[in-house]
C-alpha positions as CSV (number, residue, x, y, z in Angstrom):
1,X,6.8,23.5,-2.3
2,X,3.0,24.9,-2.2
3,X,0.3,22.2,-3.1
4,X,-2.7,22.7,-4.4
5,X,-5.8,20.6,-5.2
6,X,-7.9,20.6,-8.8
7,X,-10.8,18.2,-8.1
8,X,-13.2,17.2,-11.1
9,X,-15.5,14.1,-10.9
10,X,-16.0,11.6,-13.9
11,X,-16.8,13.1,-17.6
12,X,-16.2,16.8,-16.7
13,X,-13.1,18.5,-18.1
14,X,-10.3,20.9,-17.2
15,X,-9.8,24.2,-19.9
16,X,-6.7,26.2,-19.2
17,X,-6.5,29.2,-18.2
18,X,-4.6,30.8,-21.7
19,X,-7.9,30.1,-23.7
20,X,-10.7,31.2,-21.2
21,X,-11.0,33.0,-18.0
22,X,-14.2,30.7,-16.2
23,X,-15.7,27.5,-17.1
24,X,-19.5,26.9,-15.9
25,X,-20.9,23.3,-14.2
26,X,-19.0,20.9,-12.7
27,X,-15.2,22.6,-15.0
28,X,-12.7,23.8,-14.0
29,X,-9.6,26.0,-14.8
30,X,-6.0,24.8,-14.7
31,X,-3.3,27.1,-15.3
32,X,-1.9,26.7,-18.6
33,X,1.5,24.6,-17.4
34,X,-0.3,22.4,-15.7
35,X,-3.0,21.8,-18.4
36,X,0.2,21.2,-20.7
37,X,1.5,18.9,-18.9
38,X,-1.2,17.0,-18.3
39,X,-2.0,16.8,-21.9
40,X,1.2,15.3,-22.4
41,X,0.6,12.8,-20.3
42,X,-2.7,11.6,-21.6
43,X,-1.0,11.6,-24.9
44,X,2.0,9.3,-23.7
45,X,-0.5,7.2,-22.9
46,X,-2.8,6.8,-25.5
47,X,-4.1,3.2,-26.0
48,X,-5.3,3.6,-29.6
49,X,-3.6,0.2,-30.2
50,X,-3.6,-1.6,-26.7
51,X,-6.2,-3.8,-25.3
52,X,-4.6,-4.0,-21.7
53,X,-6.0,-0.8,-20.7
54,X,-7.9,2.5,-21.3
55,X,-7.9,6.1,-21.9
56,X,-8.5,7.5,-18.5
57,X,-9.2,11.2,-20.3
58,X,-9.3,12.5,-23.5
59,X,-8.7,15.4,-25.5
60,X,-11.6,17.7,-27.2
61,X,-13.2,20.8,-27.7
62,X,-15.8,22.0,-25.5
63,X,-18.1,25.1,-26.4
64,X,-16.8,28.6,-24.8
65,X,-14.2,26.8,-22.8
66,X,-11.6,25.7,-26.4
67,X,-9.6,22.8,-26.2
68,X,-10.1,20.5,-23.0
69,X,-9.0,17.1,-21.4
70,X,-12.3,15.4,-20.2
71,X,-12.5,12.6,-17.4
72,X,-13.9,9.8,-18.7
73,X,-14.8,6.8,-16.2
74,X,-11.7,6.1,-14.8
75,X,-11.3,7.8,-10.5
76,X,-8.3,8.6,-8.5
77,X,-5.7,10.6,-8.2
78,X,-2.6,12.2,-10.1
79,X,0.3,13.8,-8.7
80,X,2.4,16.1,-11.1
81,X,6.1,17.1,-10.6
82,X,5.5,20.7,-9.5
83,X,3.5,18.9,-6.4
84,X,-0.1,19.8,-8.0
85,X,-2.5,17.3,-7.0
86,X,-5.6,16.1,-9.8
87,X,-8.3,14.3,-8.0
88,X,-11.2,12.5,-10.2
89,X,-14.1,11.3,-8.2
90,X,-17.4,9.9,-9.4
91,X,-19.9,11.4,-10.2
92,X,-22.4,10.6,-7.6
93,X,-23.9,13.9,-6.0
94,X,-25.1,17.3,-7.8
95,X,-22.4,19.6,-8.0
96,X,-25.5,22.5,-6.5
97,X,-25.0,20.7,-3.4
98,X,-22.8,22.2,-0.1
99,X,-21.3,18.9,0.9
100,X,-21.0,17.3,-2.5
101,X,-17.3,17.0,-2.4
102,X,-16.6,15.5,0.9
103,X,-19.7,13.5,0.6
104,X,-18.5,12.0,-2.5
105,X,-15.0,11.6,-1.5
106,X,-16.4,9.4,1.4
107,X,-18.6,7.5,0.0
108,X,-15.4,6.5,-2.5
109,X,-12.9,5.5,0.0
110,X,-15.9,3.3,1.5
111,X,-15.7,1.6,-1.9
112,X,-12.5,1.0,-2.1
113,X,-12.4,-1.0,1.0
114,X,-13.9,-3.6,-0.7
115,X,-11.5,-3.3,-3.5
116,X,-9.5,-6.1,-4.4
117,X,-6.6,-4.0,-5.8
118,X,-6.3,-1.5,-2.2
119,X,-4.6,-3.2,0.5
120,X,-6.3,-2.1,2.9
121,X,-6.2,-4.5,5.8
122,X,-7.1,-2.0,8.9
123,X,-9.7,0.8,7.9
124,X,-9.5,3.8,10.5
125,X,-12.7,5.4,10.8
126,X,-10.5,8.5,10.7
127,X,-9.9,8.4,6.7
128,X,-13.1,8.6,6.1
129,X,-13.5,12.0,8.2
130,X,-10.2,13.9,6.2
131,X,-12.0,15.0,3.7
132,X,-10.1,18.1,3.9
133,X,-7.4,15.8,2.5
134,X,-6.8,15.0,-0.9
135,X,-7.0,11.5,-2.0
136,X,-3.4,11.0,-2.4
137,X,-2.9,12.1,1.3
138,X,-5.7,9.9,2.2
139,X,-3.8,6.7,0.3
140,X,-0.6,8.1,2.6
141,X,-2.2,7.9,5.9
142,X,-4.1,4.3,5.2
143,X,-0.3,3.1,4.6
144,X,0.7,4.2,7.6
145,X,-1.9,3.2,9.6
146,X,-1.1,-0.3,8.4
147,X,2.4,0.4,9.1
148,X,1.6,1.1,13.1
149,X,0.6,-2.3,12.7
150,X,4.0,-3.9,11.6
151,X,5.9,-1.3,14.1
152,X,3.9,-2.6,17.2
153,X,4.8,-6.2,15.9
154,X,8.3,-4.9,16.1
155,X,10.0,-5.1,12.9
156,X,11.7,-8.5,11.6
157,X,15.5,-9.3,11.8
158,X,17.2,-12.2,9.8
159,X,21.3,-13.3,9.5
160,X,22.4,-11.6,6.4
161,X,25.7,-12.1,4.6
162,X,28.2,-8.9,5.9
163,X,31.9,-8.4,4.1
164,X,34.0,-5.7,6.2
165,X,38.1,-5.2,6.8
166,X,38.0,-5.5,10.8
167,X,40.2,-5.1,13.5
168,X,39.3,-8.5,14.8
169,X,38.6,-11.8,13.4
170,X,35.2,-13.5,12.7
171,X,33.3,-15.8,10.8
172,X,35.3,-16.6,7.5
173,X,38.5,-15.0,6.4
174,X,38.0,-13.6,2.2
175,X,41.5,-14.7,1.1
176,X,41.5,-13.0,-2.0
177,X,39.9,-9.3,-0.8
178,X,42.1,-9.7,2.3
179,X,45.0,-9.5,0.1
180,X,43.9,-6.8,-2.0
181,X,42.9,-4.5,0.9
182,X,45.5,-5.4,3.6
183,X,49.3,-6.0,1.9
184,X,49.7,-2.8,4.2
185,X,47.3,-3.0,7.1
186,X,48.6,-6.4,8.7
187,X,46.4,-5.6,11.8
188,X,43.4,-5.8,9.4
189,X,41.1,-8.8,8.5
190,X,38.9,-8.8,5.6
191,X,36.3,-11.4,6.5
192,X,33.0,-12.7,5.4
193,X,30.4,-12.9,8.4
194,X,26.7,-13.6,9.1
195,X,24.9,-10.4,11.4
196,X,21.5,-10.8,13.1
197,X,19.8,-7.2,11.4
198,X,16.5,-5.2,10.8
199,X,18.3,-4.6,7.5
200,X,16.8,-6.9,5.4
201,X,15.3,-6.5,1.8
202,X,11.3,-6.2,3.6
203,X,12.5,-3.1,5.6
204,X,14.7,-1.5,3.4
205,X,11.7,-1.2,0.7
206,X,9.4,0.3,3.7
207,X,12.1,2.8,4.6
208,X,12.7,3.7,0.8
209,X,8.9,4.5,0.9
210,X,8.7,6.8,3.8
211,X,11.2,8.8,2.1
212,X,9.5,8.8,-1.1
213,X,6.4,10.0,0.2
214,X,8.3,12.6,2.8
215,X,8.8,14.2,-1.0
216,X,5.4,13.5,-2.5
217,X,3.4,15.5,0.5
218,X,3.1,18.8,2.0
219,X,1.0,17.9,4.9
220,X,2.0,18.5,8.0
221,X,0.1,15.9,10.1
222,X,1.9,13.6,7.7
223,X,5.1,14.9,7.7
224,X,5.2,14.4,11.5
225,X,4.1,10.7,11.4
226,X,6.6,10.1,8.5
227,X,9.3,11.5,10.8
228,X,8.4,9.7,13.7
229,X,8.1,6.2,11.8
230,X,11.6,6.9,9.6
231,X,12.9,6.8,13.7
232,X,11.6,3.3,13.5
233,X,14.1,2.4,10.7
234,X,17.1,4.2,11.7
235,X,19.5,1.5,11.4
236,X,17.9,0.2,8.2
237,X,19.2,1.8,4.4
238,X,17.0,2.8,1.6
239,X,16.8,0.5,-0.9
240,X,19.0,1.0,-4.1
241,X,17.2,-1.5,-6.2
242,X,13.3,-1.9,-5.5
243,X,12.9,-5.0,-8.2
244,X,15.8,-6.7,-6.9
245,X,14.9,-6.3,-3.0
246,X,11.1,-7.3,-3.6
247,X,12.0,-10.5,-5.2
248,X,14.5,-10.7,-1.8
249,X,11.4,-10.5,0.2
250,X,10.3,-13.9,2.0
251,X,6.1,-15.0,2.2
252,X,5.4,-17.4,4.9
253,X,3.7,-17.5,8.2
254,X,6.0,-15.2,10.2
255,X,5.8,-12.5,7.5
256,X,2.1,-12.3,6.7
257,X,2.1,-8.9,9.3
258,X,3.8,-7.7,6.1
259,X,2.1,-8.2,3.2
260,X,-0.2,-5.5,3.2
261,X,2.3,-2.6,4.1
262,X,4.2,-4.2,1.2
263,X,1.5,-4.1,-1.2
264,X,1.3,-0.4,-0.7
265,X,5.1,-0.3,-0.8
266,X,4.4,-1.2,-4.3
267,X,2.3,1.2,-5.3
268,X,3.6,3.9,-4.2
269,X,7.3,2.7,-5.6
270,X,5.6,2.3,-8.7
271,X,7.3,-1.1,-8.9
272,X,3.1,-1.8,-9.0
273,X,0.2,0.1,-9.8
274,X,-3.4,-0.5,-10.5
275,X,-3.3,1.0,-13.8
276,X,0.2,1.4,-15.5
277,X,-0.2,5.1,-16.2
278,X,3.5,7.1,-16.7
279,X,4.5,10.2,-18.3
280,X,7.6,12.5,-17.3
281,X,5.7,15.4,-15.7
282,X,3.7,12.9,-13.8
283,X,5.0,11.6,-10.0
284,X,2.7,9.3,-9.3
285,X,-0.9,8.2,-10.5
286,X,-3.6,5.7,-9.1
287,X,-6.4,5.4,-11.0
288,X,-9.7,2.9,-10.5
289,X,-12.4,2.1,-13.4
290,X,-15.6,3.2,-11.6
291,X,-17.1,-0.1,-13.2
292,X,-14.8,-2.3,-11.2
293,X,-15.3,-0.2,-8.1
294,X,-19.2,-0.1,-8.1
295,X,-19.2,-3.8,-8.8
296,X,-17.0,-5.0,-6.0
297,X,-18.4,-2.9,-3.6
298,X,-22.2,-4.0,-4.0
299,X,-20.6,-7.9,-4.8
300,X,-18.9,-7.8,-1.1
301,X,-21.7,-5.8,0.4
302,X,-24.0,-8.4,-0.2
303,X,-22.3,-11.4,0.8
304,X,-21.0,-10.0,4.1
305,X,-24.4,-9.0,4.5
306,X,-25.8,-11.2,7.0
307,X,-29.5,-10.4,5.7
308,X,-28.4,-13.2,2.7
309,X,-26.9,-15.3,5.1
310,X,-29.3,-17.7,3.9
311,X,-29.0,-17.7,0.7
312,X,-26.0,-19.5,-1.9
313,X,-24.1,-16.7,-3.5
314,X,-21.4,-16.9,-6.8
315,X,-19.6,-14.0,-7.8
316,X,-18.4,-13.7,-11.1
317,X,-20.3,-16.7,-11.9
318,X,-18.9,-17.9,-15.2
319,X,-20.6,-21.6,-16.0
320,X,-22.8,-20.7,-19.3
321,X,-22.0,-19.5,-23.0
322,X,-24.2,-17.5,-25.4
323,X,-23.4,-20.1,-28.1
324,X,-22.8,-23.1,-26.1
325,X,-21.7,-25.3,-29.0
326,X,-18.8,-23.8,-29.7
327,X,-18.5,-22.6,-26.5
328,X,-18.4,-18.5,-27.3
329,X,-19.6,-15.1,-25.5
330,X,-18.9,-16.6,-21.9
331,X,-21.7,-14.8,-19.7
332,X,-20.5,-13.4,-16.7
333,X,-23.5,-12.2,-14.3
334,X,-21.9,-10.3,-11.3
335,X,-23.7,-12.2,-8.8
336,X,-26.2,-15.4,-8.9
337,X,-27.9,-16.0,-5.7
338,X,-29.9,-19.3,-5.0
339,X,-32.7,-19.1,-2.5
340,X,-35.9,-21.2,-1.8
341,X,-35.6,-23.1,-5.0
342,X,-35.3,-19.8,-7.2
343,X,-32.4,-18.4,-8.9
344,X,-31.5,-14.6,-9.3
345,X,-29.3,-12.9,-10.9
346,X,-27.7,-9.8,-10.4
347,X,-25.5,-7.6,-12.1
348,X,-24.0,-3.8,-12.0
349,X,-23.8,-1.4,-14.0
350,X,-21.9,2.3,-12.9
351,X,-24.1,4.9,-14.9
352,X,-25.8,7.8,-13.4
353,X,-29.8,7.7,-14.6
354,X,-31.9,10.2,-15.3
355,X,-35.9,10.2,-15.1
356,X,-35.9,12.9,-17.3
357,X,-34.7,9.7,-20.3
358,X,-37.1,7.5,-21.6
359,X,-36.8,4.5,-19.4
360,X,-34.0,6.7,-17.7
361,X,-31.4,6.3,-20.1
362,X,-31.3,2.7,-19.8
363,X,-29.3,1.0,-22.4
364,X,-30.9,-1.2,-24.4
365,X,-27.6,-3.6,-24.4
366,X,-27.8,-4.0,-21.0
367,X,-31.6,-5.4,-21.1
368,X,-30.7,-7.4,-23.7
369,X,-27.5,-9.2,-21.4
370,X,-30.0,-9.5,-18.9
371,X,-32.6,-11.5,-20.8
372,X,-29.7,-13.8,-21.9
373,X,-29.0,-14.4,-18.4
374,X,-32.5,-14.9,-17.7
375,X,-33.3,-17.8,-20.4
376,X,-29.5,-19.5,-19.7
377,X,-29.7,-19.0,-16.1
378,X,-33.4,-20.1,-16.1
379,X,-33.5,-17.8,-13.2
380,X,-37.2,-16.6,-11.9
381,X,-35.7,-13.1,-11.1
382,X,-33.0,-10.5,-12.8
383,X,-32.1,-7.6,-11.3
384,X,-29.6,-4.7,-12.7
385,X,-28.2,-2.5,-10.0
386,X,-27.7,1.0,-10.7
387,X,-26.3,3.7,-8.3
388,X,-29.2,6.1,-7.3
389,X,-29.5,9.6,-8.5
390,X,-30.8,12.4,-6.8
391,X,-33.8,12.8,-8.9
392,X,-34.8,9.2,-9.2
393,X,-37.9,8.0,-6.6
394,X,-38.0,5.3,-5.1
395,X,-35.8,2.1,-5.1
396,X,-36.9,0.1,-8.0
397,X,-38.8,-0.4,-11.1
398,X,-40.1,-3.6,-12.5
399,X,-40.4,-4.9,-15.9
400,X,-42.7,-8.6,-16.1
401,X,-43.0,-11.2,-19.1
402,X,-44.4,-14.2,-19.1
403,X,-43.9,-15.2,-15.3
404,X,-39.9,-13.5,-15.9
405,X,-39.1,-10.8,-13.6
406,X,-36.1,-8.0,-14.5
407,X,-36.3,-5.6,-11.9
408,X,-33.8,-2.2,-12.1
409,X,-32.9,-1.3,-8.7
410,X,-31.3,2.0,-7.5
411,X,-29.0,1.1,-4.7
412,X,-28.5,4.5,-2.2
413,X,-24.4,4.7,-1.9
414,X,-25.0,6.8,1.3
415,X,-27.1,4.4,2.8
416,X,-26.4,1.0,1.8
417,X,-27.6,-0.6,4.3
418,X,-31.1,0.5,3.6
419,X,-30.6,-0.2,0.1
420,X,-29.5,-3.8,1.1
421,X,-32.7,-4.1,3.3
422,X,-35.1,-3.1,0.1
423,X,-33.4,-5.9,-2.0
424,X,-33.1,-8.6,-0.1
425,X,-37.0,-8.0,0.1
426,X,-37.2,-8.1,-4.1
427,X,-34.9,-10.9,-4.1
428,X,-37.5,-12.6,-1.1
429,X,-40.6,-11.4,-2.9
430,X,-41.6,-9.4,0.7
431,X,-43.0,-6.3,0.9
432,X,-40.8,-3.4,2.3
């Protein structure tokens, strides 16, 4: 079946095709099926009522372009039934820009390395070059690179229970069944015996997911690798019950080649998925909040850095309250660093600025947490950490009161280390 791509990035919208013929900006068109059926599945999930998660889109009315489903923060991909693919990527570069799209695509997946949700345990420097790929066939080739990974380990065997009527007898004659099955076949034994097999619950789930995804894609490159790993499993079955053979699956030393290539096995089962999206039009969905994203990625860039090597770093430091005599509003700062005697602290915030805004459309919430943190932190410096925009210059801007220091820094996705260079200076109080 033919697959086609529809890419947006966050807070655009798809129209259909039945109400307008173009869309300007960063739209785009669906045909009307598809736009149908993707309505439906924002509406089966709706969360008017739930706190466990959000709307990923919504529907509304947009000017010359009549009812719409926009993007809101949430990235990723969704697969439909009739093998359409929707991609959502953040918004990061100007959509006037030649090499927006593959730029943007990389600089996600380099995100989501750090995620704690992907299991990504090898990163080929490949993935990041397909981005002639959609996301979804991206997400298919990082599982089978880690699945290389268990193959060259060679895949594990184990003595599972076996019940067959054989010409010979072993292990443990099954009185009862032998009865049944062999009042006529005297020659025949119906035993119960122990085998040495690759069949076990671990490789049965794997194998079930090569085949899923053998359905799922219509890439050829990934056809062929599917093909060639299935060869790998030839004398293991698909699963029949995915809950019943994960809870089979054993966690201990000899096993831990396994655990990411199960993870995926997971997600692309749907027995897990980061966000619990369904609807009946829908194959498969992964979507990430951008929030989470930004803020793991510029948490774990900094402390693998080895620039604050130096320095005594908490994430998702969670020791003080707003109120702390009743112990309400936990604060939550991102990152607190301690160095030479002086505290900072750090948080992220995914919104793309403009210096066309007063104070670049800064919320004034956000200052506000940040001067919390500053008098319950006692900390000397605050910083809030902003993805850059194309029209912002420079890489901070610094607000001072009373010896208090909130800086807003603009950290360059596309060249973090740079970015990581100018604020370990603001952090050091060095020039750069």
């Amino acid at each position: 079946m033919k697959s086609k791509t529809y890419c947006i990035k966050e807070h655009s919208y798809f129209a259909s095709d039945q109400y307008v013929s173009h869309v300007t900006g960063e739209n785009i068109l669906l045909p009307h099926k598809l736009f149908l059926n993707l309505e439906e599945f924002i509406l089966q999930n709706k969360v008017d009522y739930s706190d466990t998660i959000d709307e990923f889109m919504v529907t509304g009315y947009a000017k010359n372009a009549g009812k719409v489903l926009k993007a809101k923060n949430y990235v990723g991909v969704i697969k439909t039934s009739d093998n359409s693919t929707i991609e959502i990527l953040p918004k990061i570069f100007m959509s006037d820009q030649d090499d927006s799209y593959s730029k943007t695509k990389k600089i996600f997946l380099k995100m989501l390395r750090y995620s704690d949700d992907l299991p990504v345990k090898t990163f080929n420097q490949a993935n990041l070059q397909a981005t002639n790929m959609n996301i979804f066939d991206i997400f298919i080739m990082m599982f089978l690179d880690e699945l290389v990974q268990v193959i060259r380990q060679g895949l594990k065997s184990s003595y599972l229970d076996q019940e067959s009527n054989l010409n010979v007898f072993k292990g443990k004659l099954l009185v009862n069944k032998h009865v049944i099955k062999n009042t006529v076949n005297k020659h025949k034994f119906y035993v119960g015996y122990e085998e040495f097999s690759v069949n076990r619950p671990e490789n049965r789930i794997i194998k079930s997911t090569l085949v899923l995804l053998k359905k799922r894609t219509t890439n050829k490159l990934l056809h062929k690798r599917l093909n060639e790993y299935l060869l790998s499993f030839r004398e293991v079955d698909v699963s029949i019950n995915y809950a019943q053979d994960f809870n089979k699956c054993i966690s201990n030393r000899l096993m831990t080649h396994y655990d990411a290539i199960l993870r995926w096995c997971k997600i692309f089962l749907h027995d897990k998925s980061f966000v619990n999206y369904k609807g009946q039009d829908v194959a498969y969905s992964l979507l990430f909040p951008m929030e989470k994203v930004f803020e793991k990625y510029i948490q774990k860039s900094i402390m693998k850095s080895n620039l604050f090597r130096d320095c005594t770093i908490w994430p998702q430091h969670a020791q003080y309250y707003l109120i702390e005599s009743s112990k309400r509003f936990k604060l939550k700062p991102d990152l607190v660093i301690k160095t030479n005697n002086r505290t900072i602290v750090l948080d992220t915030k995914w919104k793309i600025l403009n210096n066309q805004h007063k104070d670049y459309g800064i919320a004034q919430s956000d200052l506000y947490q940040m001067y919390a943190y500053i008098k319950k932190y006692n900390a000397q410096k605050v910083i809030l950490i902003y993805p850059k925009p194309n029209n912002i210059a420079g890489n901070s801007h610094n607000y001072f009161e009373k010896g208090k220091d909130l800086v807003i820094f603009f950290i360059d996705l596309e060249n973090i280390n740079s970015s990581l260079k100018s604020l370990h200076c603001i952090i050091n109080e060095e020039s750069y």
